[in-house]
N, C-alpha and C positions, 0 to 999 in steps of 0.2 A: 441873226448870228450874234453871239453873245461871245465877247473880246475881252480880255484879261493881262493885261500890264505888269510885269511884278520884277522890280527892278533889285539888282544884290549888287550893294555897292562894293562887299567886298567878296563876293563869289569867284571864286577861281576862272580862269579863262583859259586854263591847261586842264587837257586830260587826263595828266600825270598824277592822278589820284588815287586813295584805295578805298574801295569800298567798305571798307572796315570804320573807315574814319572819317565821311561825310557830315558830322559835326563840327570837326575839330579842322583840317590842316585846308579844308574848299573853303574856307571864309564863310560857313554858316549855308552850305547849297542845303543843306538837310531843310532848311525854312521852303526854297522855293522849289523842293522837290514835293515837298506835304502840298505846295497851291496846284502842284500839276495834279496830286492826286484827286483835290479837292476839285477838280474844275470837271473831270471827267466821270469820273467814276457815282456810277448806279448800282444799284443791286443786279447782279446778273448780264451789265451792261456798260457800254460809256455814253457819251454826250456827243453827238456827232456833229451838232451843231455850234463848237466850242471852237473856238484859237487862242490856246498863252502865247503869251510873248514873254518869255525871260531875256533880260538885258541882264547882261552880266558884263560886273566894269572892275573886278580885281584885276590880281595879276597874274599873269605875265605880259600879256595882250590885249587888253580892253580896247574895244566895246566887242563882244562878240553877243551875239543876238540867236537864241533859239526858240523858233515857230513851230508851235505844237499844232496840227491841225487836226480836230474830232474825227471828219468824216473819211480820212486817209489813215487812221492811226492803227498800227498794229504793233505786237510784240511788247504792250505798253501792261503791265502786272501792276496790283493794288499794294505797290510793296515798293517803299524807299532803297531797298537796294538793286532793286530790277529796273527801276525808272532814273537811280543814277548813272546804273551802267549804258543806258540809252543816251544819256548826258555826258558821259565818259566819250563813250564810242563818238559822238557826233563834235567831240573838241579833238578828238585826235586827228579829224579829216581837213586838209590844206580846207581852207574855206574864202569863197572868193566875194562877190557880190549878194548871193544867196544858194546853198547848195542842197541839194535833198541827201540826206544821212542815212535815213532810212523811211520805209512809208510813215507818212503824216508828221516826219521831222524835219525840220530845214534850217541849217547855220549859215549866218551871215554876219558881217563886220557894222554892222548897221548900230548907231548909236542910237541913244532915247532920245533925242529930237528925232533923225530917219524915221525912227517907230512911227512917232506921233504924225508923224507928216501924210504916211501912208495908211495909217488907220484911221485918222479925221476925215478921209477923204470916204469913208462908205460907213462910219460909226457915229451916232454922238456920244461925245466922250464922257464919261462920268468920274469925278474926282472926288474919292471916300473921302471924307474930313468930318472928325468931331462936330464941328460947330456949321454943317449945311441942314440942308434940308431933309425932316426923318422920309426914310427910303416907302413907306408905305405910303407916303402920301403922294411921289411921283406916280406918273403913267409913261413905261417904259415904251421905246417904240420899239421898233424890231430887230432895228440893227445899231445895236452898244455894246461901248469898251468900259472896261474899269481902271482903274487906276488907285493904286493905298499910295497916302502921304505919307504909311510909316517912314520911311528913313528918305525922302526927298529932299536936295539940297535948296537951298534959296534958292539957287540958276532952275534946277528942273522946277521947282514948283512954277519960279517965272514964264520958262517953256511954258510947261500944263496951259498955265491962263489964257496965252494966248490963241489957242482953243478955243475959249470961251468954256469951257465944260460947268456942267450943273453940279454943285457941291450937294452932295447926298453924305447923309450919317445911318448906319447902320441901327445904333443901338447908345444907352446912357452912354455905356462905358467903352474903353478902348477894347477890342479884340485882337486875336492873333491874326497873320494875315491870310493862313487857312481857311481860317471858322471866318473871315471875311467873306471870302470869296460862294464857301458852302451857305452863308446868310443868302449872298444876294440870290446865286441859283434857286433857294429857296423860295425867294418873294417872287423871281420872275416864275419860277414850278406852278405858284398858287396862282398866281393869276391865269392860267392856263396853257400861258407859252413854253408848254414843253419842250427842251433843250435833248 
């Protein structure tokens, strides 16, 4: 299983959005709508063996947490404004301790430590950082998460650590947190662990 982290510090937590303007008035959802796409999507196909986690900690209600999972996922289109509307739909529903919104969606109040807590427990975790280790020289095992530093406060990076997680670098330079996510699927693709 390959697990994906992608935290919007100021992503909306209301529904009350328009899909017109997923750049401007969600707090930048348009970023963590491109890693959902980038996490699933094949030619012809999705990843079924995939789960985002977007933590989302704007406002109106933070922390709301939505679990994308591959092998349950329907209704999910290569297209930022069909994949916010699933992200719409699934903040407008009362949400309790974890709800399913619709197949292979599920919202929950879970903050980013809850995540980390419950996905260390079947992943080892991997922390994208400039300055770890370059990504082609680990050997991944079978079941890992990821995790971008882009916008981590000192408190979550401290969380992460406690992890332990292996600091991996993508590439020289910084990248988007998309073309992150589509890297690593990349290097796990090559090595033959197809996702």
């Amino acid at each position: 299983m390959r697990r994906f982290i992608v935290v919007g510090h100021r992503a909306t937590t209301s529904g009350a959005f328009k899909l017109d303007d997923l750049s401007g008035s969600t707090g930048r959802l348009d970023v963590l709508l491109c890693c959902i796409n980038s996490s699933f999507f094949l030619s012809h196909d999705i990843r079924r063996e995939v789960e985002v986690h977007l933590i989302l900690l704007g406002l109106p209600s933070p922390p709301k947490t939505l679990r994308f999972v591959g092998s349950e996922l329907k209704y999910l289109n290569p297209d930022e404004r069909s994949t916010g509307a699933l992200v719409r739909n699934a903040l407008m529903q009362k949400i309790d301790v974890e709800d399913r919104c619709s197949p292979g969606i599920y919202a929950s109040n879970r903050s980013y430590k809850d995540v980390l807590s419950i996905v260390s427990k079947e992943s080892q975790m991997i922390y994208l950082k400039e300055d770890g280790t370059d990504i082609r020289e680990f050997d991944f095992p079978e079941d890992v998460a990821f995790g971008d530093d882009q916008d981590l406060t000192p408190e979550e990076e401290e969380t992460l650590m406690d992890y332990r997680p292996r600091k991996l670098k993508i590439g020289p330079i910084s990248y988007h947190a998309d073309h992150c996510v589509t890297i690593v699927n990349n290097e796990i693709d090559r090595r033959g662990r197809l996702a």
